[in-house]
N, C-alpha and C positions, 0 to 999 in steps of 0.2 A: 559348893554351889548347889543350888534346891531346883530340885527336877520341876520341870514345865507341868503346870497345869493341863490337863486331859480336854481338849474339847470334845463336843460330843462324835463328830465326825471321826475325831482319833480313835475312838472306845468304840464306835460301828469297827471301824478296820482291825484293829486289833480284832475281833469278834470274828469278820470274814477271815480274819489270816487264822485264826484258831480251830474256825473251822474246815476250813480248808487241811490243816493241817491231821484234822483227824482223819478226813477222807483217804488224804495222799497215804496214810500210815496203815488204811484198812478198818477204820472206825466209822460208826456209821452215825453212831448215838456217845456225844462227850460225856453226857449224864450216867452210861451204865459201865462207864470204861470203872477199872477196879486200879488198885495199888499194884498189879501186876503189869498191865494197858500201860499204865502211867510210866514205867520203869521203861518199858519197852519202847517207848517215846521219848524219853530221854537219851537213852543208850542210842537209838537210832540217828538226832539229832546232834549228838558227837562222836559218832563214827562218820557220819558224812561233812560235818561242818569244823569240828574238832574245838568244839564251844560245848564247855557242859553245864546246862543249864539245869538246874536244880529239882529234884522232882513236888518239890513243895511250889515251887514257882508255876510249872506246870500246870498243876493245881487249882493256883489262884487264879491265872490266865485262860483256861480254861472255863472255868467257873465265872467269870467277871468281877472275880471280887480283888478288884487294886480301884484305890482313887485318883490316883498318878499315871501317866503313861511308862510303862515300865522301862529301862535302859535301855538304850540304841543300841547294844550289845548284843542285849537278850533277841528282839525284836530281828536282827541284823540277820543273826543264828537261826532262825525259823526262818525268816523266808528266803535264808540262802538255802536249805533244806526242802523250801518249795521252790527253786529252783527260779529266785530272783537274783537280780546282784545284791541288793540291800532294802534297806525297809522304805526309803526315798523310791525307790524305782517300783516295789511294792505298790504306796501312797498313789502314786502318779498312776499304775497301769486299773488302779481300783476306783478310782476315782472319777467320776462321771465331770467333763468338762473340762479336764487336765489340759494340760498344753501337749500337743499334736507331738513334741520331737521325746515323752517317754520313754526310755531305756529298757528293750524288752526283754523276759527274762534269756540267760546267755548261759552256755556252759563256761566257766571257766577252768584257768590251769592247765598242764600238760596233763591230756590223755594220752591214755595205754595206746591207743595208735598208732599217735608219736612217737613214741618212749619206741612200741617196736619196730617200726621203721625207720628211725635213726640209728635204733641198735642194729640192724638188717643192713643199712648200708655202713654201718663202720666195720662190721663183721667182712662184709664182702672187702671192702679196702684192704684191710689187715690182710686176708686171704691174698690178695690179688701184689699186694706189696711182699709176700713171703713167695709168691711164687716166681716171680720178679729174680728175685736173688736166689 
């Protein structure tokens, strides 16, 4: 199947998500970032999204240089790292005259929290059932 033609609206967004993405990372200028920047935005992006997007990809994304809209995948991966659910709710919240019911960005997944207050009250259970007997 051959990837969708790029309109120009999709190549603006890509662009805002790019650079948005350098800000969130601590970049201020994509142009002076070096092959070190670029690694470190990689690794960053799959440690938080567990998507490893390639640092040559980076690169071109970055730079503008694709004719194509790059994979849902890829795209999916960054701005769940800017801390959308996907690259649709992205579209929609960038997008000037979007429909009103937009999907705003969310944390998902069990957080640490949870995790210890669930473990906190099965702890206490366990305790409270051994003292029981």
């Amino acid at each position: 199947m051959q990837a969708k033609a790029k309109t120009p609206a999709e190549h603006e967004l890509v662009e805002i998500c790019m650079a948005e993405l350098c800000r969130k990372a601590g970049f201020a200028d994509a142009e002076k970032m070096i092959q070190r920047d670029l690694q470190f935005l990689c690794e960053s992006i799959e440690v938080k999204t567990g998507v490893l997007i390639s640092l040559s990809t980076i690169r071109r994304l970055l730079n503008g240089q694709f004719s194509r809209l790059p994979q849902i995948a890829t795209l999916n991966a960054i701005v769940l790292f800017l801390g959308y659910q996907n690259w649709q709710s992205f579209k929609l919240a960038k997008t000037p005259g979007a429909a009103t019911g937009a999907v705003p960005p969310r944390k998902t997944g069990f957080t640490y929290a949870r995790f210890l207050l669930f473990g906190g009250l099965l702890l206490l259970a366990t305790l409270a059932l051994l003292a029981i007997m």
